[in-house]
C-alpha positions as CSV (number, residue, x, y, z in Angstrom):
1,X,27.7,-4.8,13.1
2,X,24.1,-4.6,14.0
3,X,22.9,-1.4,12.0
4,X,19.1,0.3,13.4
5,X,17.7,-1.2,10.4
6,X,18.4,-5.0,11.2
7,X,17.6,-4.5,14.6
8,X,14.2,-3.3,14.0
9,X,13.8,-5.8,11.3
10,X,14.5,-8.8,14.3
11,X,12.0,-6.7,16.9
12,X,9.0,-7.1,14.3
13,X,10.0,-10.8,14.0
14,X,10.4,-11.9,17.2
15,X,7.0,-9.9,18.1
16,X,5.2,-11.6,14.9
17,X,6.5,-14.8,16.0
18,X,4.9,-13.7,19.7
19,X,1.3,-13.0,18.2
20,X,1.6,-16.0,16.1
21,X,2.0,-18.4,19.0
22,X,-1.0,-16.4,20.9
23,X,-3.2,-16.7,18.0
24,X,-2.5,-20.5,17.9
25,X,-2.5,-20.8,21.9
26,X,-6.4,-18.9,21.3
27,X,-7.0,-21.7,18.6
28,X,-7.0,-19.3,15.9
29,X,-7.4,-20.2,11.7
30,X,-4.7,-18.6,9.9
31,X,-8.0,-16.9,8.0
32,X,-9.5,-15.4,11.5
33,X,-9.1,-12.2,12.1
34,X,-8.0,-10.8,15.6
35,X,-7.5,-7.7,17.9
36,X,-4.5,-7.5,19.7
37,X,-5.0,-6.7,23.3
38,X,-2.0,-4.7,23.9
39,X,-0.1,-4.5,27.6
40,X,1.4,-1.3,28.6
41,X,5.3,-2.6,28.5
42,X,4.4,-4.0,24.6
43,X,2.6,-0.5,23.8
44,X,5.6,1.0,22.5
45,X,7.1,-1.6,20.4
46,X,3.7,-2.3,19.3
47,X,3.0,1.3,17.7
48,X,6.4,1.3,16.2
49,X,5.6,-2.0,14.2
50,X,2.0,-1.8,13.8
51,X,1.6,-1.9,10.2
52,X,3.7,-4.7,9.4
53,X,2.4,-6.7,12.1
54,X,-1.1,-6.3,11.8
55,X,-0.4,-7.5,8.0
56,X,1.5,-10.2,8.8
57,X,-0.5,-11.7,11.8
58,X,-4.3,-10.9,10.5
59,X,-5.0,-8.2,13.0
60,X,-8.4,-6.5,12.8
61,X,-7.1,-3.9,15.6
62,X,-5.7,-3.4,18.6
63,X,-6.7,-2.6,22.3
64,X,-5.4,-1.9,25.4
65,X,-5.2,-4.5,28.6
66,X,-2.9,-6.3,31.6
67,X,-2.0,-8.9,29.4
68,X,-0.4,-9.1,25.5
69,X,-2.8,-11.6,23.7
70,X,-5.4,-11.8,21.2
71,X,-8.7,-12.4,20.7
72,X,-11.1,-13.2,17.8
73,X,-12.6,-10.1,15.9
């Protein structure tokens, strides 16, 4: 059984593992900080995982825009 708890726990890895891949496809360091630019079908899940992610993936902040990607700070 799938409880809420582990499904929310797999949402905020597969999205960590999604800004990890744009940080490396940007040729982010590991030590650079970025802004997530955040697409209006992401802003949802985004909000609901926002601390954890922006720990985990070095994020400075977030903006809005027509793609999900990052950019250096």
């Amino acid at each position: 059984n799938i409880t809420p708890e582990l499904q929310k726990e797999g949402e905020l890895r597969d999205l960590v593992r999604e800004v990890q891949d744009l940080r490396k496809d940007a040729g982010l360091e590991p030590k650079d900080k970025a802004v997530l630019v955040v697409s209006s079908e992401k802003k949802e899940i985004v909000s609901m995982h926002w601390q954890e992610l922006a720990r985990a993936a070095n994020l400075a902040g977030q903006e809005e825009g027509q793609e999900f990607d990052v950019r250096k700070s």
